[in-house]
C-alpha positions in Angstrom: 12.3 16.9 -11.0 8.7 15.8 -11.8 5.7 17.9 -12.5 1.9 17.6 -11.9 0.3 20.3 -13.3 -3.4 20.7 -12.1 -6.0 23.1 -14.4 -9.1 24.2 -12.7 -11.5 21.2 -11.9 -8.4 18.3 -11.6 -7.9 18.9 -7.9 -11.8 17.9 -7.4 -10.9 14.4 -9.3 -7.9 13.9 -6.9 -8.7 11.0 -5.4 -7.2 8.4 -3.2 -6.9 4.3 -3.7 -4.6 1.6 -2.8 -4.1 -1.4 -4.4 -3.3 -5.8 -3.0 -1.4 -6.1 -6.3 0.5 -3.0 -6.0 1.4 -3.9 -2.8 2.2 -7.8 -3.7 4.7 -6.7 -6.6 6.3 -4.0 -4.1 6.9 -6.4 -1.2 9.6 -8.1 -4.0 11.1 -5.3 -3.3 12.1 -7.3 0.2 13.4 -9.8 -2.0 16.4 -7.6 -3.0 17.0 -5.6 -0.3 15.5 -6.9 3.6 18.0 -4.0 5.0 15.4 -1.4 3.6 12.4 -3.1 5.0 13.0 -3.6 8.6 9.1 -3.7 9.3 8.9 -6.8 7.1 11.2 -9.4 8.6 9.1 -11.1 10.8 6.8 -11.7 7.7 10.1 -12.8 5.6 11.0 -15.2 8.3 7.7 -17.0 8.1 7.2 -17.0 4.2 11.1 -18.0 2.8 10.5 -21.6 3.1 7.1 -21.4 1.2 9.1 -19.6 -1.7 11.0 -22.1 -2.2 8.4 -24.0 -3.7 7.5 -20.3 -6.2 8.8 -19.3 -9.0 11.1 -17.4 -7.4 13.7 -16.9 -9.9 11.0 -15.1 -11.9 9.5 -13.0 -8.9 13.0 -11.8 -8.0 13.9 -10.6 -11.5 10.2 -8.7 -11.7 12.2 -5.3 -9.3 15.5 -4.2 -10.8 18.3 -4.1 -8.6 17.4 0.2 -8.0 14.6 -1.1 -6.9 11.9 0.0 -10.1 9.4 -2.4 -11.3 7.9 -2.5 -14.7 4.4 -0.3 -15.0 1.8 -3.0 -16.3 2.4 -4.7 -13.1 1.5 -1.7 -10.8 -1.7 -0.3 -13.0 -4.1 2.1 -11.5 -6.6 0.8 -9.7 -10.4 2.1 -11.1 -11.6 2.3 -8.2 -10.7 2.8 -4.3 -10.5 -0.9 -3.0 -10.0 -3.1 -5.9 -9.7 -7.0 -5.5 -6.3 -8.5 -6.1 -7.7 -11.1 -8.5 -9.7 -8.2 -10.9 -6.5 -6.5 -10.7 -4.7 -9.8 -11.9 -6.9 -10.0 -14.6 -6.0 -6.5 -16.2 -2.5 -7.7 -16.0 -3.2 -10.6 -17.7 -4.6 -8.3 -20.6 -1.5 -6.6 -21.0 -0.5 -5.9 -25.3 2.9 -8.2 -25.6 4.1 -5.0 -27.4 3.8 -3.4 -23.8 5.3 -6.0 -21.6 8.0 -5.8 -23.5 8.6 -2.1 -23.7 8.4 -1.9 -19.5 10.7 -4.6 -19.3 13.4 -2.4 -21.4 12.1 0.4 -19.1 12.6 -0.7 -16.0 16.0 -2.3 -16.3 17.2 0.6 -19.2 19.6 1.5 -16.5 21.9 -1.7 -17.1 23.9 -2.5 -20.1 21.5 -5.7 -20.8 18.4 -7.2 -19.7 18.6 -10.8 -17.2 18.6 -12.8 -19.3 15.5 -14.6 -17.8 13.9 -11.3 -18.9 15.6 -11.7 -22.4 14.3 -15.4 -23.1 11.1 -14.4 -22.1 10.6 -11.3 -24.1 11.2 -13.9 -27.1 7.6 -14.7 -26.6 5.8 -12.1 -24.2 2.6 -13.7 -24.4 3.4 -16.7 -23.0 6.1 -14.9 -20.4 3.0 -13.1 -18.8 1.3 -16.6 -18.5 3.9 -17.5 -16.5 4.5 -14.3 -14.7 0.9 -13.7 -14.0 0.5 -17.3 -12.3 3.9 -16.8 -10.8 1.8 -13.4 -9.1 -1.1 -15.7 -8.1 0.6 -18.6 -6.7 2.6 -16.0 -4.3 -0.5 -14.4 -3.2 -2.0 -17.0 -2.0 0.8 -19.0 -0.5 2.5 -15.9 1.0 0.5 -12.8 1.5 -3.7 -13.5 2.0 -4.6 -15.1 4.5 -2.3 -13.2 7.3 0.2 -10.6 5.3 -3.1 -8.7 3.7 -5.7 -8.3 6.2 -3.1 -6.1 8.3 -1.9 -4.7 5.8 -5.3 -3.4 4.5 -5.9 -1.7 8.0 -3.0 0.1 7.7 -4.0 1.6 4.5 -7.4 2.7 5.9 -6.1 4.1 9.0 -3.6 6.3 6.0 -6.6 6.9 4.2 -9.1 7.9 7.2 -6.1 10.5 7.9 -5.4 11.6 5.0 -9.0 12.7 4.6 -9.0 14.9 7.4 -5.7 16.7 6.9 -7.4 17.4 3.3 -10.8 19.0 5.3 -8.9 20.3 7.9 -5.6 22.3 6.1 -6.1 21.7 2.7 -4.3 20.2 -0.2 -0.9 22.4 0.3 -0.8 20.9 4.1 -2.1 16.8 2.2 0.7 17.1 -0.4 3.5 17.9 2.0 2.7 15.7 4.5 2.6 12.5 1.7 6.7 13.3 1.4 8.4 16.5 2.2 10.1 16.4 -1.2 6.4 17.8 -2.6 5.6 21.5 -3.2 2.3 22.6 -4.1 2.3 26.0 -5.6 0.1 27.9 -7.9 -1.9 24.9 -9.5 1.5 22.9 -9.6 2.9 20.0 -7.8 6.0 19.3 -7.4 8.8 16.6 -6.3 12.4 16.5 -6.2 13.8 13.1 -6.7 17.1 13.8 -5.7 19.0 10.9 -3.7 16.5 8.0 -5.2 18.0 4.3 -5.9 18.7 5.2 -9.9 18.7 8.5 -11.5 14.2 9.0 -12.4 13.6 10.8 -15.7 12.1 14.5 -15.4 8.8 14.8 -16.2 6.0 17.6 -17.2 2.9 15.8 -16.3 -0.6 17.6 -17.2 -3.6 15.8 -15.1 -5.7 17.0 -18.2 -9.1 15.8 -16.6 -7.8 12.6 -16.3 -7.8 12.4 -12.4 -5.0 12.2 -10.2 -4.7 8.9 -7.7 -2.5 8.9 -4.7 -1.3 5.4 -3.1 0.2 4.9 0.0 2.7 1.8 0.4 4.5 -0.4 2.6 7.5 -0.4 0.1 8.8 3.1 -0.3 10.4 5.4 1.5 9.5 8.6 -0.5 7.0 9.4 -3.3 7.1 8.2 -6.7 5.2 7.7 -9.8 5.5 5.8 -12.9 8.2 5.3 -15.3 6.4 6.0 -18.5 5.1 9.7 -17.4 2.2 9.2 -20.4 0.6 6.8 -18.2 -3.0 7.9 -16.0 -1.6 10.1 -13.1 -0.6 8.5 -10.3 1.8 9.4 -7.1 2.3 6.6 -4.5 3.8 7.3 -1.1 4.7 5.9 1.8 1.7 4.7 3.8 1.6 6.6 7.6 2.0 3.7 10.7 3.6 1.5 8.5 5.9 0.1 11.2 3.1 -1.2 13.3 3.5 -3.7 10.7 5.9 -5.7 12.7 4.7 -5.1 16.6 3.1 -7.6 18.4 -0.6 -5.8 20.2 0.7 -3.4 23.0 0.2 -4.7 26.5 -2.1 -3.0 28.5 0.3 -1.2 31.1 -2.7 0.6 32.9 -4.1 -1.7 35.9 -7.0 0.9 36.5 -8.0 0.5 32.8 -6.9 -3.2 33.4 -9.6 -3.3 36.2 -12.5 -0.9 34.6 -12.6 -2.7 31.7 -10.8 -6.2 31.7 -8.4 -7.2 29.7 -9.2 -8.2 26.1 -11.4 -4.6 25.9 -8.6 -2.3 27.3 -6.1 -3.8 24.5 -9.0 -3.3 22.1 -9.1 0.4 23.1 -6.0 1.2 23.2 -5.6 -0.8 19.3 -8.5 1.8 17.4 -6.5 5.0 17.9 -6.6 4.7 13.9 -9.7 2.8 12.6 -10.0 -1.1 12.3 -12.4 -3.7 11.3 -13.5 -6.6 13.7 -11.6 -8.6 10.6 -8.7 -6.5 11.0 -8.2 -6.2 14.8 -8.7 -10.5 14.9 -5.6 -10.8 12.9 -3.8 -8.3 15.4 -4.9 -10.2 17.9 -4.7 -13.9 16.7 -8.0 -14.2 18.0 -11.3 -15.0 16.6 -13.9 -12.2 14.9 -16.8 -13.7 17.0 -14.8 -12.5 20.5 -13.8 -9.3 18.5 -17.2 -8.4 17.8 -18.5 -9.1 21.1 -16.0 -6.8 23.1 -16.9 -3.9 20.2 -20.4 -4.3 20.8 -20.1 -3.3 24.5 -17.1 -0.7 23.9 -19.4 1.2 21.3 -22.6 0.9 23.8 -20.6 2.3 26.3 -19.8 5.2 23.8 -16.2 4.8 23.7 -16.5 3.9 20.3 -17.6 5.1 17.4 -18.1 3.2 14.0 -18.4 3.9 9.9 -19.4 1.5 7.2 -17.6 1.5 4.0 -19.2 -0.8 1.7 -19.6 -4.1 3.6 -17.4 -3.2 5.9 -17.8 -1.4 9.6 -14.3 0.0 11.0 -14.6 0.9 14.6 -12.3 4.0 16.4 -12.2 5.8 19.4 -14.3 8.4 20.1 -13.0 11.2 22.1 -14.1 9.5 25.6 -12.2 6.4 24.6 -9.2 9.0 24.2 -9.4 10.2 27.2 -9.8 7.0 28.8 -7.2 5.4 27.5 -5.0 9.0 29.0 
């Protein structure tokens, strides 16, 4: 069992973030194990013949066969949308001394290190040069320009509900709903980690004023936390509508919306049941952001949209007339 225990003021610094590099190492995960990852096969169709030209025998041996990876590669982020090459660079800054010690970590459930792993610990300097471009060279070639910008909608859509279970029921009704394995009682939160992959040490973990960060993923199929437990808190979880991740855009079944609307609106419609960017819903729709935005414009004068800017970027979602329309 692992422990979070909150004192007064650490449930105000709970906050929540998710992370491209976080997500890049976990999709390795895939690597090992497709079975567990139905969602992803499409997307591992299309990239396997581009990994053939990766490092791939040093991306495979970055997840353990139980599926942990080691904690410098997954740091938490400092702030809520990072950028997978700032990210990069922290890893890049990583103490050999530490490298080395998550390695041992991460695979301390085997008799021996790979013995990749084991030659390159001989020098871990130069074995997270290699690693770190190995991380680069698959990000751009596999996950970027079509993998990430989906991706990322599904993470706000987590985090734009998340946010209003929190107002709405509170953080007993947030917690549970992350992974029914958490129990929040009396300033303590709780998770059973009964029936994981490999057997995941106990832990007592005081927040401290340090601040809590929840994560939602693609890759994970309860909650989980770090391996070293004196690490800055942190519980990822599994991200809500992550199996959207492999449908293609819904047809639009209605004829009467089909009719009121056309076509290429009514499928936007029925797509911002969970917020999206003009970006976001482009990539759904394999179309361009120009179109995109022109359809918005007119759904949102005709107030069956509503929009929010975060940062740079304007998501779009139904309001409830849009819901009702789309009834």
């Amino acid at each position: 069992m692992i422990e979070f225990r909150f004192a007064v003021g650490d449930l105000a610094t709970t906050s929540f973030a998710y992370s491209p590099l976080q997500e890049a190492v976990f999709s390795l995960r895939c690597l090992h194990d497709p079975a567990r990852y139905p969602h992803h096969r499409p997307w591992l169709r299309r990239i396997r013949p581009r990994l053939e030209h990766l490092d791939r025998e040093l991306l495979t041996v970055l997840v353990a066969p139980w599926l942990w990876v080691p904690d410098f590669l997954t740091p938490r982020p400092a702030r809520a949308r990072p950028v997978f090459a700032h990210e990069l660079d922290e890893v890049r800054r990583t103490p050999p001394e530490v490298v080395a010690a998550d390695f041992r970590a991460t695979y301390r459930a085997a008799d021996t290190l790979p013995p990749l792993v084991a030659r390159g610990l001989a020098d871990p300097a130069a074995f997270l040069v290699r690693l770190t471009e190995a991380l680069d060279a698959y990000w751009r070639t596999c996950l970027a320009d079509a993998w990430w910008p989906r991706t990322q909608s599904i993470m706000e859509a987590d985090l734009a509900h998340r946010a209003r279970v929190l107002a709405e029921q509170g953080a007993a009704a947030l917690f549970a709903g992350l992974d029914q394995r958490l129990v929040w009682t009396g300033g303590q939160l709780r998770l059973n980690r009964e029936g994981d992959t490999a057997p995941w040490p106990s832990a007592d973990i005081r927040i401290a004023g340090r601040g809590m960060v929840l994560m939602p993923t693609l890759f994970a199929r309860g909650a989980q936390t770090m391996i070293d437990a004196s690490r800055p808190p942190l519980l990822v979880y599994p991200a809500r509508g992550r199996a959207t991740l492999s449908e293609t855009p819904p047809p639009v079944t209605d004829r009467a919306l089909v009719r009121l609307l056309g076509r290429p609106r009514a499928r936007l419609l029925c797509l911002l049941a969970e917020p999206a960017s003009t970006t976001e819903l482009a990539h759904r729709l394999d179309v361009t952001p120009g179109a995109v935005s022109q359809h918005l414009a007119v759904l949102y004068d005709a107030g069956l949209l509503g929009r929010t800017r975060s940062g740079r970027t304007v998501r779009y979602q139904r309001t409830p007339l849009g819901d009702a329309l789309c009834r």
